[in-house]
RORO-844160 format. One record per residue (C-alpha): x, y, z. Coordinates in nm, 3 decimals, decimal comma, always signed. Layout:
# residues N
+---------+---------+---------+
:       x :       y :       z :
+---------+---------+---------+
:       X :       Y :       Z :
...
+---------+---------+---------+
END
This chain:
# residues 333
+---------+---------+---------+
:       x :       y :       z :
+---------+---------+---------+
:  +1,914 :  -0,343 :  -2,281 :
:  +1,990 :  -0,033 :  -2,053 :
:  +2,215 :  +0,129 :  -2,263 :
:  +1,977 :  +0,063 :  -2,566 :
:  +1,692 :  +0,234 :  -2,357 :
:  +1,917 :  +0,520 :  -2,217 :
:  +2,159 :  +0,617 :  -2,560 :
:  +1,816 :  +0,557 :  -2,805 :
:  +1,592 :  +0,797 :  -2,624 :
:  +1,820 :  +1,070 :  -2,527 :
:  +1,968 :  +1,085 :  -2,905 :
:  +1,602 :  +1,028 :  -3,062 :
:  +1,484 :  +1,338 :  -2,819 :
:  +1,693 :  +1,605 :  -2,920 :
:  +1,736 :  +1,494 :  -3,245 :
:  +1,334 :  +1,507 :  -3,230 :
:  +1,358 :  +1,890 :  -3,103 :
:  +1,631 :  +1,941 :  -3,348 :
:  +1,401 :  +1,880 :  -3,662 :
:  +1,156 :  +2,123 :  -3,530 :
:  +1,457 :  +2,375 :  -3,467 :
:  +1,590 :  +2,358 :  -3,776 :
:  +1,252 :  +2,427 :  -3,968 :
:  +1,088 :  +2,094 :  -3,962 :
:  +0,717 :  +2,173 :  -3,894 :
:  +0,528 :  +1,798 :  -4,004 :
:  +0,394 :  +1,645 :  -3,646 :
:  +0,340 :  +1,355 :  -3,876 :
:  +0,667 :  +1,319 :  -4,002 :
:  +0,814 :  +1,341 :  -3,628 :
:  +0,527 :  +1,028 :  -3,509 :
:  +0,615 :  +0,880 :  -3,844 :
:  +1,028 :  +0,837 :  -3,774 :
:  +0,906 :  +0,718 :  -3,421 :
:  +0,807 :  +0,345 :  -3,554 :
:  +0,943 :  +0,370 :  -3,935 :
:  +1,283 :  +0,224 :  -3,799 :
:  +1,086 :  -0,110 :  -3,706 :
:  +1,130 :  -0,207 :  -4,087 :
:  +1,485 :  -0,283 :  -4,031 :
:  +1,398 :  -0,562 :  -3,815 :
:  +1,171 :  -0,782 :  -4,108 :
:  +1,478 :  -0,923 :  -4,255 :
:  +1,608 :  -1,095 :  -3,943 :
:  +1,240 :  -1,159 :  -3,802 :
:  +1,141 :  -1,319 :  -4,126 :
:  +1,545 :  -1,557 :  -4,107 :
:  +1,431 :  -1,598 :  -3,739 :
:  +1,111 :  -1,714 :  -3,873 :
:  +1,202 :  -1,958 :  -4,126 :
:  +1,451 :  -2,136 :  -3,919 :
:  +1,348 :  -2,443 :  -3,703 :
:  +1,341 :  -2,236 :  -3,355 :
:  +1,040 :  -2,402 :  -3,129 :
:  +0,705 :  -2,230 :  -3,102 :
:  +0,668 :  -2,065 :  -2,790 :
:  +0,294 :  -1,922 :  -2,831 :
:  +0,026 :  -2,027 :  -2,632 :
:  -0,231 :  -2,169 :  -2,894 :
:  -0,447 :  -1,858 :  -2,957 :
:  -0,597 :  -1,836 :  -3,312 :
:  -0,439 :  -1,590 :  -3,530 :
:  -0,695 :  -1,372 :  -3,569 :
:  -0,647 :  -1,284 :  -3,164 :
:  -0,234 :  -1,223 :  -3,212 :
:  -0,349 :  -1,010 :  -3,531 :
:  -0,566 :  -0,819 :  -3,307 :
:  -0,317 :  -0,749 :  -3,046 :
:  -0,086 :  -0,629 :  -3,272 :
:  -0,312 :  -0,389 :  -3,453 :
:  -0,516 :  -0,250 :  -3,135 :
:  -0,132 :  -0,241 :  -2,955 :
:  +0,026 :  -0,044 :  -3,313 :
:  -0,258 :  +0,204 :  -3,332 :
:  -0,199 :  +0,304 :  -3,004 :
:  +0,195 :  +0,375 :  -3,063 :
:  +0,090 :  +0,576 :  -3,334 :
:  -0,153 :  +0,733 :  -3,099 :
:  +0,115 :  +0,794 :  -2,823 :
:  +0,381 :  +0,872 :  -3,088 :
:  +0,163 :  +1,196 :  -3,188 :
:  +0,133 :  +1,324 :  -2,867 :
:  +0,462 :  +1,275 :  -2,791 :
:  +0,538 :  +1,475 :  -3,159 :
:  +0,305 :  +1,808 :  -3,014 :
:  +0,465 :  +1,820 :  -2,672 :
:  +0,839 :  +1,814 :  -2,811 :
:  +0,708 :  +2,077 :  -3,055 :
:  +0,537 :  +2,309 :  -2,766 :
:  +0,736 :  +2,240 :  -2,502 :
:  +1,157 :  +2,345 :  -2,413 :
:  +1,340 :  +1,995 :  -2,419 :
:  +1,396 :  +2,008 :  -2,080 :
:  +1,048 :  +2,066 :  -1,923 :
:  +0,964 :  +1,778 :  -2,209 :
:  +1,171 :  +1,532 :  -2,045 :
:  +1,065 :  +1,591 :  -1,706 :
:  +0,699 :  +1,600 :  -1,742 :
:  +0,797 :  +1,230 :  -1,962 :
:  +0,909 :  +1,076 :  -1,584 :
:  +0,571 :  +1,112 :  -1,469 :
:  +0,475 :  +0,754 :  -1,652 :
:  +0,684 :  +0,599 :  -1,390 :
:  +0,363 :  +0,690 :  -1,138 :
:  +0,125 :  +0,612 :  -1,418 :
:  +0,275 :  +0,289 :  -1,458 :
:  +0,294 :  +0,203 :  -1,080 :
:  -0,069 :  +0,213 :  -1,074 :
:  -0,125 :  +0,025 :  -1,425 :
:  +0,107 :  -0,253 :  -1,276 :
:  -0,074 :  -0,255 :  -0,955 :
:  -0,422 :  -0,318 :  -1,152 :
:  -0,299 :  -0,506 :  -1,454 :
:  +0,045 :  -0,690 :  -1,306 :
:  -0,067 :  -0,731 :  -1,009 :
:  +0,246 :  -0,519 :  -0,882 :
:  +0,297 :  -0,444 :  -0,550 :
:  +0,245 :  -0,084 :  -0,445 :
:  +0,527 :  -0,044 :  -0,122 :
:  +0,530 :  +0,313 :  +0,069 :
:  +0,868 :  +0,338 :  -0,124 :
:  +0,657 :  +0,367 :  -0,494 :
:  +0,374 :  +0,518 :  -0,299 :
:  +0,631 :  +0,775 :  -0,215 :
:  +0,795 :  +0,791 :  -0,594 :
:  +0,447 :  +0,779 :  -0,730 :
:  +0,316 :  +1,134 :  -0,509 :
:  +0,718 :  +1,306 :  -0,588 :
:  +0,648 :  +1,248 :  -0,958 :
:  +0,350 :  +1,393 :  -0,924 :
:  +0,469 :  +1,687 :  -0,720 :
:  +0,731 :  +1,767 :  -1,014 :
:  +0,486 :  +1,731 :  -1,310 :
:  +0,265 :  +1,995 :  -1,100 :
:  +0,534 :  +2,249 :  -1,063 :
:  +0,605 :  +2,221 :  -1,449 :
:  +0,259 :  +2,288 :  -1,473 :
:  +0,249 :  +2,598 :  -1,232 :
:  +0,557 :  +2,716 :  -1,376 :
:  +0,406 :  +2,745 :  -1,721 :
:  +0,347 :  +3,135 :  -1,745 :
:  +0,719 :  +3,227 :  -1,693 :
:  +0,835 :  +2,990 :  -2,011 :
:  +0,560 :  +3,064 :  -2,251 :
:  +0,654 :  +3,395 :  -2,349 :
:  +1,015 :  +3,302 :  -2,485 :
:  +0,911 :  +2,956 :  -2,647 :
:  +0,531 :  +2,955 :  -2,750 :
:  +0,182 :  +3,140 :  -2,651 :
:  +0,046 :  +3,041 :  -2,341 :
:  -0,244 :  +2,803 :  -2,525 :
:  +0,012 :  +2,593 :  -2,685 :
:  +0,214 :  +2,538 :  -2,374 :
:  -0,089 :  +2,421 :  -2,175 :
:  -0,161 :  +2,186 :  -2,496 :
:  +0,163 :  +2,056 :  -2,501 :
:  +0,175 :  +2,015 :  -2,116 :
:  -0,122 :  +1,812 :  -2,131 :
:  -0,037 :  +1,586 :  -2,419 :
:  +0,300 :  +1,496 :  -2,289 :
:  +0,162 :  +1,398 :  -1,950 :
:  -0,154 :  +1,198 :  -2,164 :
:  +0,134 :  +1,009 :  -2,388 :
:  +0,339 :  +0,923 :  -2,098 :
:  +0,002 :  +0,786 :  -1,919 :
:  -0,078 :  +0,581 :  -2,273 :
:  +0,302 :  +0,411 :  -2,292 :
:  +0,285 :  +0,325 :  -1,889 :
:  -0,062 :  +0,151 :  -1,996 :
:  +0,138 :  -0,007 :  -2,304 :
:  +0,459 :  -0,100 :  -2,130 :
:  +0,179 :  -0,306 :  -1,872 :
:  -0,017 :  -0,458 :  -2,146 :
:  +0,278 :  -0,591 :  -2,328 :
:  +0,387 :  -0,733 :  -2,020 :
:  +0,039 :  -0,872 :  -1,992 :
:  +0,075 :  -1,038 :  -2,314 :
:  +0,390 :  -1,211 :  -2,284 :
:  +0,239 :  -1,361 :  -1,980 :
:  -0,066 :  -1,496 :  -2,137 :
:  +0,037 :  -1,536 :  -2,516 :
:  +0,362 :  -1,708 :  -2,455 :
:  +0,513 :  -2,013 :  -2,281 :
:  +0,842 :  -1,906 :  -2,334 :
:  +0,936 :  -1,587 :  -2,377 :
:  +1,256 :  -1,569 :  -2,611 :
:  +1,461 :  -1,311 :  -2,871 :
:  +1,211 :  -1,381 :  -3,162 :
:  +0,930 :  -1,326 :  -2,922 :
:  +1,040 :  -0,961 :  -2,794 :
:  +1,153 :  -0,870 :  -3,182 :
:  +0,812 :  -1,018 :  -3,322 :
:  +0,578 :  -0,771 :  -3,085 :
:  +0,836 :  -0,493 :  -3,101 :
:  +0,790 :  -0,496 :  -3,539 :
:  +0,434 :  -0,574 :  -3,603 :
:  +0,335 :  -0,349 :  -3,366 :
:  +0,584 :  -0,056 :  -3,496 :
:  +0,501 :  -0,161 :  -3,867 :
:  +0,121 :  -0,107 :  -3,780 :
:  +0,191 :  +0,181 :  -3,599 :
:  +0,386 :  +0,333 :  -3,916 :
:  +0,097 :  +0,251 :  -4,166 :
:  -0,108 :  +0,436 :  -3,947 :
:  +0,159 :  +0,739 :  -3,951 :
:  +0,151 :  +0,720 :  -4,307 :
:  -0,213 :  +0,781 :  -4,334 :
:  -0,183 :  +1,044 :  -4,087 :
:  +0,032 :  +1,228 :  -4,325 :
:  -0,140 :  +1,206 :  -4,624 :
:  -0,471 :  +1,300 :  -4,448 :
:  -0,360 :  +1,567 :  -4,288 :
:  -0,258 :  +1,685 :  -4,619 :
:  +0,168 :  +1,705 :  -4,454 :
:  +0,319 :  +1,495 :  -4,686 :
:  +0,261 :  +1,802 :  -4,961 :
:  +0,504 :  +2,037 :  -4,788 :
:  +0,771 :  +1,779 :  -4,737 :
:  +0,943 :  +1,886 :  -5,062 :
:  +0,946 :  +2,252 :  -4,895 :
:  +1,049 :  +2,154 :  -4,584 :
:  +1,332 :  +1,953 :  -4,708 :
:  +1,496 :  +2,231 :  -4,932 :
:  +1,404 :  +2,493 :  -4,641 :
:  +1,621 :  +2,284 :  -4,372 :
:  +1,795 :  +2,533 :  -4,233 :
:  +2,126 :  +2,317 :  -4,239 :
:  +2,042 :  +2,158 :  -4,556 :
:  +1,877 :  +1,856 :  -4,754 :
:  +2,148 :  +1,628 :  -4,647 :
:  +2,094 :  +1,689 :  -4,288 :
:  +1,775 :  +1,686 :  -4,303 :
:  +1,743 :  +1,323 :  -4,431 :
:  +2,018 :  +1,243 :  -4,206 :
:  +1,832 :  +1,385 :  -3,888 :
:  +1,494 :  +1,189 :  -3,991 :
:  +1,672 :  +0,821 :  -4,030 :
:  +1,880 :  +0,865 :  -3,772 :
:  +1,591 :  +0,981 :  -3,581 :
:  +1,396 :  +0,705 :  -3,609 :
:  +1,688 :  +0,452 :  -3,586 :
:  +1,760 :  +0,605 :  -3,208 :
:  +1,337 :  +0,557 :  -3,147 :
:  +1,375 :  +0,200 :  -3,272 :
:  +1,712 :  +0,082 :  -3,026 :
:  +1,505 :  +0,230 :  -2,694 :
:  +1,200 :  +0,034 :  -2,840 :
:  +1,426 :  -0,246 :  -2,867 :
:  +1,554 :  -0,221 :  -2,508 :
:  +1,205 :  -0,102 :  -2,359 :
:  +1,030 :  -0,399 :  -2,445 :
:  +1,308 :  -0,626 :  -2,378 :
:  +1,336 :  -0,572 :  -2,009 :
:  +0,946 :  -0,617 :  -1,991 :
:  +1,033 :  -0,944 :  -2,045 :
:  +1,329 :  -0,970 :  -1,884 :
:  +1,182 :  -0,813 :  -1,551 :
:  +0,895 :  -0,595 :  -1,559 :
:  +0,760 :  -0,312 :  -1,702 :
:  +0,785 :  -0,114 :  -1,414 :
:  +1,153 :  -0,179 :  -1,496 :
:  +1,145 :  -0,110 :  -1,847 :
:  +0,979 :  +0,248 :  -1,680 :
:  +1,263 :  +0,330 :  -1,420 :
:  +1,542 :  +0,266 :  -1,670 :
:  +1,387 :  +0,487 :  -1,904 :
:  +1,406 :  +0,734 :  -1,619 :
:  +1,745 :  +0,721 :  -1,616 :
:  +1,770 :  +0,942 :  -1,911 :
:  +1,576 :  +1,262 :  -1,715 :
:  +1,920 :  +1,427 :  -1,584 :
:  +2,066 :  +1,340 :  -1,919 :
:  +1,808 :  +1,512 :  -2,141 :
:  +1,760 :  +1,892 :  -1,948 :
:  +2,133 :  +1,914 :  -1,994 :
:  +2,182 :  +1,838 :  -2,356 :
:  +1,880 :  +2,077 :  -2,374 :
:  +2,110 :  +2,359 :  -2,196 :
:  +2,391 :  +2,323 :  -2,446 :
:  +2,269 :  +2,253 :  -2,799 :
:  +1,882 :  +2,451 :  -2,764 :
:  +1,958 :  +2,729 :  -2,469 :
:  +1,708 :  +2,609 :  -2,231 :
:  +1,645 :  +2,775 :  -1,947 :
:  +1,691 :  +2,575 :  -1,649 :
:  +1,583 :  +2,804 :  -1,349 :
:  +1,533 :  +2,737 :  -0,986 :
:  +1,193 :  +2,591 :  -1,012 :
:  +1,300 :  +2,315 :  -1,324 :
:  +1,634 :  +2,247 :  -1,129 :
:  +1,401 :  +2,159 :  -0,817 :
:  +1,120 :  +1,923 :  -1,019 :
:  +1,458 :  +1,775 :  -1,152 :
:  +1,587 :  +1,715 :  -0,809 :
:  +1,197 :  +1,592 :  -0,698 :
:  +1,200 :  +1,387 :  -1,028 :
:  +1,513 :  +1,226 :  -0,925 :
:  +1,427 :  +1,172 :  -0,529 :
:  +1,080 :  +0,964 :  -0,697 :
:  +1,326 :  +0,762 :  -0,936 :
:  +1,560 :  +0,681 :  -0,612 :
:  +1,271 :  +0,560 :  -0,396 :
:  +1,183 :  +0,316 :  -0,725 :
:  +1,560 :  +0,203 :  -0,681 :
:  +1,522 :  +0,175 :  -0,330 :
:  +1,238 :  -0,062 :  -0,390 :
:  +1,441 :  -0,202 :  -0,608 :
:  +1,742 :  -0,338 :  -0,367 :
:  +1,452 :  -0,467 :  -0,107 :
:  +1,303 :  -0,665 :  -0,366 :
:  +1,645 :  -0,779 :  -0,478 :
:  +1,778 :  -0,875 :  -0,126 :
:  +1,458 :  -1,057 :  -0,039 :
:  +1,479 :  -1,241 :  -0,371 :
:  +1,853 :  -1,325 :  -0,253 :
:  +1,805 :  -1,436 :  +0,096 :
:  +1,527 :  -1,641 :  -0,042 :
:  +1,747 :  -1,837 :  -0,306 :
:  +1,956 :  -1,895 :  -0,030 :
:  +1,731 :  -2,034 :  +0,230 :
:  +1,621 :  -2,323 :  -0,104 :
:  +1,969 :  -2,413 :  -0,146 :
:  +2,020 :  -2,460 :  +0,191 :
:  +1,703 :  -2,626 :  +0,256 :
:  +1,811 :  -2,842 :  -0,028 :
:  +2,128 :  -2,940 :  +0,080 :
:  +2,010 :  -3,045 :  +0,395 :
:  +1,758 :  -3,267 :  +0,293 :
:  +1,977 :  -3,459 :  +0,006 :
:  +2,258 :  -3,473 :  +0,236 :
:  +2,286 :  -3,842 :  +0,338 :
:  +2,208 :  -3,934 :  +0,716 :
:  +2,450 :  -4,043 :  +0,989 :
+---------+---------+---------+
END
């Protein structure tokens, strides 16, 4: 699941700025590829389906589950947009780092909605994330004159820190809803949210496009590619195949652990991102990106910290049963 998360979004990401790069210019196109890939998980849902496997839902009518899924795929699309403006106004690199911020976002969501602990170490991650996102912010004026006009950088700052706010809520309210919807969480469970959601989410794309009037210039924009038709096709499927196998991994350690999980290994990818950035787009990365980096990555270590408590406690705990256990079955002298 963690290489899923870390190999699909770093890939999907620049090949996201890529598209733009290379002429691309459709924000609907880019939210589009972001859930399109979902349709290559109907054929083994549907086998998956059909086979004898045990129901594992909570008996909630239909109409409720069909209501999840649409409220839960219009917001993707939602997020998915956003996400498409920022990567389009923003360098990679600043991108990326103002994308750690739903780590705090999703502290808090947890906290309310998980009931997640909030420890001095997230407290501490939660304030550092923060910190970096507000330097980004501050740091605005000496980017905007190489990349975009000082308008669209503020735009794009502020709809990259929104999205990343909407997918902590969304990472939280899945994890909600495998708690209440399901007895038993299983395969078929995590690739049953992760496609109705995604094919809702791409219907809505869809209409995006053709109401926005995009889908008209597509033609141009194809031929125009500045490395041609072929890559340009290539960059779009591949693009939203990368999307789909972090979705995949995402929502499968939200079941697995927790979405604050899900969060921090998506995290990993921040150092990985900026650099890629560097070498195929030329970003900048100056003193005051390398330090929200190195902030960015202090917050993600206090998470791990957090992490390794909560692991040793659950450890020592386990322990203590089985001995507890053994002492009581063991037969008296």
């Amino acid at each position: 699941m963690t290489f899923f998360v870390l190999t699909g979004q770093t890939v999907a990401t620049i090949l996201g700025r890529f598209y733009y790069d290379q002429g691309g210019d459709s924000k609907w196109m880019a939210t589009l590829v972001q859930s399109a890939g979902s349709l290559l998980f109907l054929l083994p849902l549907l086998l998956l389906s059909s086979s004898n496997s045990p129901n594992t839902s909570i008996p909630y009518s239909l109409t409720s589950k069909a209501a999840i899924y649409i409220l839960f795929g219009i917001v993707i699309a939602s997020d998915n947009l956003m996400y498409s403006y920022g990567l389009l106004f923003l360098p990679v690199s600043t991108y990326s780092l103002i994308c750690a911020t739903q780590l705090a976002f999703n502290a808090v969501f947890s906290y309310y909605i998980n009931s997640e602990k909030l420890t001095a170490p997230i407290l501490n991650s939660v304030v550092l994330l923060t910190f970096s996102a507000a330097l980004l912010g501050l740091h605005a004026g000496s980017e905007t004159s190489v990349h975009v006009s000082g308008e669209k950088y503020t735009l794009g700052f502020i709809l990259t820190l929104a999205a990343a706010a909407l997918f902590s809520l969304l990472l939280s309210l899945m994890q909600l809803t495998f708690e209440k919807f399901y007895k038993r969480v299983t395969f078929r469970v995590v690739l049953e949210l992760q496609t109705y959601t995604n094919f809702i989410a791409t219907c809505t794309s869809v209409v995006g496009l053709f109401a926005r009037g995009e889908w008209r210039s597509l033609r141009g924009e194809m031929e125009e590619f500045k490395k041609g038709t072929e890559a340009y096709v290539m960059t779009l499927v591949w693009t939203a195949i990368s999307w789909q196998v972090a979705s995949v991994g995402l929502v499968g350690l939200v079941f697995v652990a927790s979405s604050l999980l899900a969060n921090m290994i998506g995290t990993l990818a921040l150092p990985l991102v900026p650099i890629f950035a560097v070498i195929f787009f030329h970003d900048r990365l100056d003193g005051v990106k390398v330090m929200a980096m190195m902030v960015a990555l202090w917050g993600f270590l206090s998470y791990i910290y957090q992490q390794y408590l909560d692991d040793s406690k659950a450890k020592k705990f386990a322990r203590a049963h089985t001995m507890e256990i053994s002492v009581v079955s063991s037969p008296s002298v």
